[in-house]
N, C-alpha and C positions, 0 to 999 in steps of 0.2 A: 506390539500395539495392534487392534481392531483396527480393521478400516472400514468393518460393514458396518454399515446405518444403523442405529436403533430406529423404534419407529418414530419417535418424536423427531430425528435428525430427518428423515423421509417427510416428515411435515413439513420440516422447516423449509427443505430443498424446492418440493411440491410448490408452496405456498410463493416463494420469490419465483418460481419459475410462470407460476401462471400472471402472476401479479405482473411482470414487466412483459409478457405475451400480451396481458391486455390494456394496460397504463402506459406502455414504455415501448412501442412503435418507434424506427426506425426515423420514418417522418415526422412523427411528430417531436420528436430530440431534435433533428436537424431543425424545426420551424423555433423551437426553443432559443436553442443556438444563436441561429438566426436574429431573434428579437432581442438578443444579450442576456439572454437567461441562462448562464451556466452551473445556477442552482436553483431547483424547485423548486418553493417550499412547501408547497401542498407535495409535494414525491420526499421531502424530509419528513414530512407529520405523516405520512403513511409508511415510511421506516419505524419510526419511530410509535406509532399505535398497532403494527404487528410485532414490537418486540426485537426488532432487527436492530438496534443501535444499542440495546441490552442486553444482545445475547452472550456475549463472553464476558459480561459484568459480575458482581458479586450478588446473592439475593438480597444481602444485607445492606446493600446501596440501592436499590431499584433494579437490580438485573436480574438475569435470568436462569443465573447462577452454571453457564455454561460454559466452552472449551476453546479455545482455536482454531477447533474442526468444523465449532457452529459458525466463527466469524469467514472462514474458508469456504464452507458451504451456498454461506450470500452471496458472497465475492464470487463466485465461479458465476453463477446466474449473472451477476450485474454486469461482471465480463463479455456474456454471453451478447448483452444486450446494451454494450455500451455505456453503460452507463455513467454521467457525468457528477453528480452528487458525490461532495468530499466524504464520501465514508471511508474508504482509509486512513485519510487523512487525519480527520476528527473522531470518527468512533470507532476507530484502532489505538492510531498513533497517540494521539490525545490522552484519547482514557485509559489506554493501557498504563500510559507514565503515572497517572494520577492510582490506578491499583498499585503498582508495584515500588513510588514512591510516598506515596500522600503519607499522613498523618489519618487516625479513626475521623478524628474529627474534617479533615480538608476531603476524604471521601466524600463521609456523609453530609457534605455542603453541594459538592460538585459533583459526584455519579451523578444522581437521580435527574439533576439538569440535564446530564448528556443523556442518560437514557430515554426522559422523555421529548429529547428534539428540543429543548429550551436554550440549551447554550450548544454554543459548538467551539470545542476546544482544540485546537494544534498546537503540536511540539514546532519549535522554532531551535532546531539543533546545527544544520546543518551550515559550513561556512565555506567561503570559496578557498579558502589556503588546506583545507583538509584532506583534498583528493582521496577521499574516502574511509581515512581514520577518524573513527568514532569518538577518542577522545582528543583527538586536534580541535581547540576552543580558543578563539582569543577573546571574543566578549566578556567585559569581566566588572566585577560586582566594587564599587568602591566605597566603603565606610562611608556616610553621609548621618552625624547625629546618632539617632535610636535604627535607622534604614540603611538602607543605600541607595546608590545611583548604579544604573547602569549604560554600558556602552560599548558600542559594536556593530554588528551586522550577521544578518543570519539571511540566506537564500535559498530558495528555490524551496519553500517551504508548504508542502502537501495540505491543503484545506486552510492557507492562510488566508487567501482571499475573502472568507465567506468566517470566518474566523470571529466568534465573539470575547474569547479570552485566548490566549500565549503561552506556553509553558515554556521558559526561555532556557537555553542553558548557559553557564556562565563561570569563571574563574575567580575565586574569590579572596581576600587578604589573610582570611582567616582558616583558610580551610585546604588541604593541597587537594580535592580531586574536585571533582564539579559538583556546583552546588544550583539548582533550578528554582525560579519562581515563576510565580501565578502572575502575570500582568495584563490589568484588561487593553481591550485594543484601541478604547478610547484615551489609553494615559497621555496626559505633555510630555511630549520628547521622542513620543515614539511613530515613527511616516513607516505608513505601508505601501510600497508599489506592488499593485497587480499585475502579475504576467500571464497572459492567455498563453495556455499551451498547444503544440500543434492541433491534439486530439480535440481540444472544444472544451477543454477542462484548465482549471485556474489555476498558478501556487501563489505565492509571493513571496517578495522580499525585505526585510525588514532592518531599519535602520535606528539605532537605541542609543539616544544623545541625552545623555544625560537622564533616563526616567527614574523618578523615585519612588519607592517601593519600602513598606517599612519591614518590618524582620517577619510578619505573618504572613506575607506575600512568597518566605520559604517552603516550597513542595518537599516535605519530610524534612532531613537532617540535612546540616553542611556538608558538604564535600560527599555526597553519598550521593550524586544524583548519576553517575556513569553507569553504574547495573542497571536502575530502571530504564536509562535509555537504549542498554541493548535488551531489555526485553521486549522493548516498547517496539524497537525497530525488528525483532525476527516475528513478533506477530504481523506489523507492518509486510515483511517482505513475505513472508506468507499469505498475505489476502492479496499484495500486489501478484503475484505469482497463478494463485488461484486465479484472478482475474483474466490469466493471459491464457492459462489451460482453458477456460470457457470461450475467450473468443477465437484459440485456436479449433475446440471444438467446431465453434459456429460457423469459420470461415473454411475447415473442410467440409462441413453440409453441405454447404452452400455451393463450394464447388462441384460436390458430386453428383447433387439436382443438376447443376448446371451441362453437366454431361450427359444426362439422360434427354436433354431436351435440345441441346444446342448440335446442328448437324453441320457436317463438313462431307463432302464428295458422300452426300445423300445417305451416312450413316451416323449415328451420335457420336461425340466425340469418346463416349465413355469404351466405345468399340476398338477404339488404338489402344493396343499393347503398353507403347511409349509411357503415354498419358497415364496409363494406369500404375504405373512405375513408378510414377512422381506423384500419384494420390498417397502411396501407398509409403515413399519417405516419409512423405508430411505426416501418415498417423502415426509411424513409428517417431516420429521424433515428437509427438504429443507426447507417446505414450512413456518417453523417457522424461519429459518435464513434467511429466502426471507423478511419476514415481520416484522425480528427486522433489517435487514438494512433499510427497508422504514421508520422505525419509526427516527433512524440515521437522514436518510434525513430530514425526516418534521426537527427534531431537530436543522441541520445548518439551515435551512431556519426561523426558529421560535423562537429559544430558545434562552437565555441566555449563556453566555460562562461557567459558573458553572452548568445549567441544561443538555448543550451538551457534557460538560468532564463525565459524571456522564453516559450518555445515548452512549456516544463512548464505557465504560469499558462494560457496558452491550452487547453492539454488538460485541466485540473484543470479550469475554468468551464464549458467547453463540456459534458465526459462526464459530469459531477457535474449538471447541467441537462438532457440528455439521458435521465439514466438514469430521474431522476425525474420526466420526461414520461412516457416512454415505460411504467412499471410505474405511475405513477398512472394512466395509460390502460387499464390488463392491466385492474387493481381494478373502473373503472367497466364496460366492456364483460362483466367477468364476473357484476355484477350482486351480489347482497347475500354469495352467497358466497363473492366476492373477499376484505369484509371480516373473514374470520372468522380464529382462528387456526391453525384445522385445516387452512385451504386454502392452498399454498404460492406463490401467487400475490402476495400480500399484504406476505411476507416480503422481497418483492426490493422492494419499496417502501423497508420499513425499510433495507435493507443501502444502499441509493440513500443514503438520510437521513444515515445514518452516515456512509457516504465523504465527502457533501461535510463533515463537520465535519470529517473528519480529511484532507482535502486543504486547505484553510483558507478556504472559502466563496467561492462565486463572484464576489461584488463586491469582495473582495481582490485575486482574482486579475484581475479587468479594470482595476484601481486601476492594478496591477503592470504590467500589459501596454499602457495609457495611456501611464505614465513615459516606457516604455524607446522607446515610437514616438516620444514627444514628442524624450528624447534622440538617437535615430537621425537626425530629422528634424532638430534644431537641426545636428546636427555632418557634414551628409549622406551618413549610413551606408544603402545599401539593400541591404544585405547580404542580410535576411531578407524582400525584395520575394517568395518563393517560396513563403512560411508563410500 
């Protein structure tokens, strides 16, 4: 697989990078924050009129008919820069379910929405009995008439907050694997609680007493909704991932300005051996969560859906451990006003803390990544000897 830019991917990169340099200050996020704004929407309609909420869509639905690499590429800058807008959430995890489950028709109803910022979609997959298996679901779909009803609970659900439609997953009578629907957020039956999370960013949780929904409200076929949702979720842990390499970038910047200026026994800190020692982990241990998200990528583009679940839990444990070395490192090196909340050094700490809840903690994902070696090795698959 390439990893060097074309020049359009070099646009695209350029373009978010200047755009959150000059729209997407430090301060004025926190003064957002602050006023209970933890989504923009003038910062979503300007996602969405450069193309950014269409970039790994199909052309044929309003996108931009581009790759994983293009939604990674955003994600790295927005990391870089904190950024608090559900795009993961919603113009990953969302739309990705609706490419790789929808129907021609439930596309061409619902892309072009997501693409131009009019609706904002979340998958509501995940549950608290799951401890990180993908198809552990109990929500589940009950014959009602020509519909159904559904009931359950789905949590900690990435751009649920800010969420204009659901894409539920759900257990069904008639179908043995998972079967998803479309439900909007205003239906009877269904309570959202918003949870603020450390970083300054939303999910929620969702509670499904009885909603009804009739049989069009199905995203593609019964019982076929478990592949799109791990497609849905290794684009997902790839943009979260990419997210964590940009603010790992940012917060070793920032640390090594910090050394050229900050003086101790009348020389800069950058002058201690020590110090430069523990600069110098921190970039190697980017440089290895740089290079297990590129492996991520070769993997959507390559791999099998069983070889890519196996190589997502790899990337989820490693970058989710990496980031929070590497920015609990920024904090100490910076000394007492790392910890404060004025100093944005501190914040890519929390944003670290976050991801690993919402990628589903690293002892799961090495739990997961144990199995599948164990089964490789029982059935002698070494297909993924290169991972």
């Amino acid at each position: 697989m390439n990893f060097n830019l074309n020049s359009e991917q070099q646009m695209l990169q350029d373009s978010v990078r200047r755009f959150v340099a000059r729209d997407y200050s430090f301060e004025a996020r926190n003064a957002a924050l602050a006023a209970g704004l933890a989504c923009s929407e003038s910062h979503w309609r300007a996602f969405a009129d450069n193309g950014w909420l269409a970039a790994a869509l199909p052309e044929a639905y309003g996108g931009s008919d581009g790759t994983v690499i293009e939604t990674v590429l955003i994600a790295q800058e927005f990391g870089r820069a904190l950024v608090v807008e559900p795009y993961m959430g919603c113009a990953v995890l969302g739309a990705q379910t609706i490419v790789a489950a929808g129907t021609h028709a439930q596309r061409e109803h619902l892309l072009p929405l997501v693409a131009d910022g009019t609706r904002k979609v979340a998958l509501a997959h995940g549950e608290g009995q799951a401890s990180g298996n993908v198809a552990s679901v109990e929500a589940r779909a009950e014959r009602s008439g020509e519909g159904y009803r559904l009931f359950g609970n789905k949590t900690l659900v990435p751009g649920g907050a800010e969420a204009h439609t659901f894409i539920v997953s759900a257990v069904t009578p008639d179908a043995d694997g998972l079967t998803l629907f479309v439900v909007d957020a205003n239906m009877p039956g269904l309570q959202r609680h918003v949870l603020p999370l450390h970083d300054g960013s939303r999910a929620a949780e969702l509670t499904l007493d009885g909603v009804a929904v009739t049989r069009a409200a199905v995203l593609g076929e019964h019982g076929q909704g478990l592949p799109a949702v791990q497609h849905a979720l290794a684009h997902g842990t790839a943009t979260l991932c990419a997210e964590l390499v940009g603010g790992m970038e940012q917060a070793i910047a920032m640390t090594a300005d910090y050394f050229k200026v900050r003086k101790q026994f009348g020389v800069p800190l950058g002058s201690f051996q020590a110090l430069q020692h523990r600069l110098a982990d921190m970039a190697a241990e980017l440089e290895v969560a740089r290079s297990m998200l590129y492996a991520l990528l070769a993997s959507i583009a390559n791999d099998t859906a069983e070889q890519c679940d196996y190589v997502v839990s790899q990337t989820a444990s490693l970058t989710s451990a990496a980031a929070k070395y590497v920015c609990g490192q920024a904090i100490q090196l910076h000394g007492g006003i790392g910890m404060t909340e004025e100093y944005q050094v501190g914040h890519y700490y929390k944003r670290a803390t976050v991801a690993e809840a919402l990628l589903g903690g690293g002892d799961t994902h090495d739990a997961r990544c144990a199995q599948y070696l164990q089964r490789t090795l029982v059935h002698g698959d070494t297909r993924n000897d290169r991972v």
